[in-house]
C-alpha positions, 0 to 999 in steps of 0.5 A: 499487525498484518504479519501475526494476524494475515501472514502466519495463518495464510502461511501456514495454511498455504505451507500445506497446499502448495508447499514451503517454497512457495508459501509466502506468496499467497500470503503476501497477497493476502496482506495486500489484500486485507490492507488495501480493504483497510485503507479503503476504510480509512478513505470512507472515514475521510471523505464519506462517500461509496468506495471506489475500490482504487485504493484496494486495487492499489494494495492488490496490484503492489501485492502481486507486484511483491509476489512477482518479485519473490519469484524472481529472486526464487528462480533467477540467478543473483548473476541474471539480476537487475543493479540495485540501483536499478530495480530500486529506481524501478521500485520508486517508479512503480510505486509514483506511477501507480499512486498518481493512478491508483491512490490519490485520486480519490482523495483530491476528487473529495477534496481532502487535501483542501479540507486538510490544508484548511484544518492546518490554517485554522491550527496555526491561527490558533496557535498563534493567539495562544503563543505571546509573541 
């Protein structure tokens, strides 16, 4: 839903400031941008409380981190490039790391996680008087 309705207008657009080449990239950001507000959203649904803005800057740092790497792979020869096992193993790093700080917190800070588990223990008794053996 993000790339016809956030990255082909910023594309666009950006096309004719800065070029095609680098086009993409204020795009991208752009959709990091929009969902992380998206989610931020979707976290004050959750748990009713002002927004701590972690999950935003969690969208807005893995946009640039995305960004980065388009810049990478413009400007640095295939040969100079990090083993995909590598940069794949970074990736998943990056993305654990900047979670733990960035994208969980707030929900185990309003007790989501325990809401959820409660919601999952009250489904299965109920299941299991609807279910006859």
């Amino acid at each position: 839903i993000l790339r016809p309705t956030v990255y082909y207008p910023i594309h666009r657009i950006s096309t004719r400031l800065v070029g095609s080449r680098w086009a993409s990239l204020p795009a991208i950001i752009s959709v990091f941008v929009v969902s992380g507000l998206m989610h931020e959203l979707i976290y004050y649904y959750l748990t009713r409380v002002a927004p701590t803005w972690e999950v935003t800057w969690f969208f807005i740092l893995h946009g640039v981190a995305v960004a980065a790497e388009v810049v990478v792979r413009k400007v640095v020869p295939e040969k100079m490039r990090l083993h995909p096992v590598v940069s794949g193993a970074s990736a998943l790093g990056f993305v654990a790391v900047t979670a733990v700080w960035l994208f969980f917190p707030q929900l185990l800070r309003n007790g989501v996680d325990e809401k959820t588990i409660g919601e999952y223990c009250k489904l299965m008794d109920l299941l299991k008087g609807l279910l006859p053996f």
